[in-house]
C-alpha positions in Angstrom: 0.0 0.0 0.0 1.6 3.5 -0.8 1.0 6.8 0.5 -2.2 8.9 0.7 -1.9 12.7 -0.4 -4.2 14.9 0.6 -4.4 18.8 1.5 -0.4 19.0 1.5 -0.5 15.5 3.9 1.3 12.4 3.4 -0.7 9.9 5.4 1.8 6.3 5.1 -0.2 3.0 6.0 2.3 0.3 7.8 0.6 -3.0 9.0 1.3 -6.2 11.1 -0.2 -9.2 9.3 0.5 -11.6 12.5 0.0 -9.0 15.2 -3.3 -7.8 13.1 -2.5 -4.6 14.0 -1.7 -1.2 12.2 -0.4 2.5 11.9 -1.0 5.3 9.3 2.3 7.9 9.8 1.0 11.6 9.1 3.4 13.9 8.0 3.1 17.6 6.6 5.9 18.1 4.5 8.6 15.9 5.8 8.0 16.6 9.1 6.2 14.0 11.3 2.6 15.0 12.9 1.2 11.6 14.6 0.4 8.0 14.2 -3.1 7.1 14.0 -3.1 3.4 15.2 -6.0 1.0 13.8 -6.7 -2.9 14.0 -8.1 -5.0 11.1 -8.5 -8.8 10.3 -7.5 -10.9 7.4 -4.5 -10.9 5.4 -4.1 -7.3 4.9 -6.0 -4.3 6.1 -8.8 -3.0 3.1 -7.6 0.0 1.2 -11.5 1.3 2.3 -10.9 1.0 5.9 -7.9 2.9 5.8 -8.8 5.8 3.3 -11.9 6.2 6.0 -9.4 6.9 8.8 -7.7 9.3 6.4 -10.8 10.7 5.8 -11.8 11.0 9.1 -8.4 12.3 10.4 -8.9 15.1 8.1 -12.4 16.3 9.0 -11.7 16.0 12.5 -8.7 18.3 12.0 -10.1 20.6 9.4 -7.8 19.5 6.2 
């Protein structure tokens, strides 16, 4: 999965298959903002799930 540009954000999706467990890495620029941490199930989180946290991080923070 690559990165997710939006509003001059870099949001970068990394995921634990075996913990079932993940992270999406916000940055502005190159600089690092947060982590916004997430679970999911299956062999690899769904692109939809994660482009609805990215979503919702950016509403929530007025992007």
């Amino acid at each position: 999965m690559g990165a997710i540009e939006r509003n001059g954000y870099r949001f970068v999706p990394e995921y634990s298959v075996i913990q079932q467990n993940g992270a999406i890495h916000v940055y502005n620029k190159e600089k690092f903002i947060e982590e916004i941490r997430f679970k999911f199930s299956g062999k690899f989180p769904e692109m939809d799930q994660i482009e609805d946290l990215v979503d919702k991080y950016c509403e929530q923070n007025n992007l």
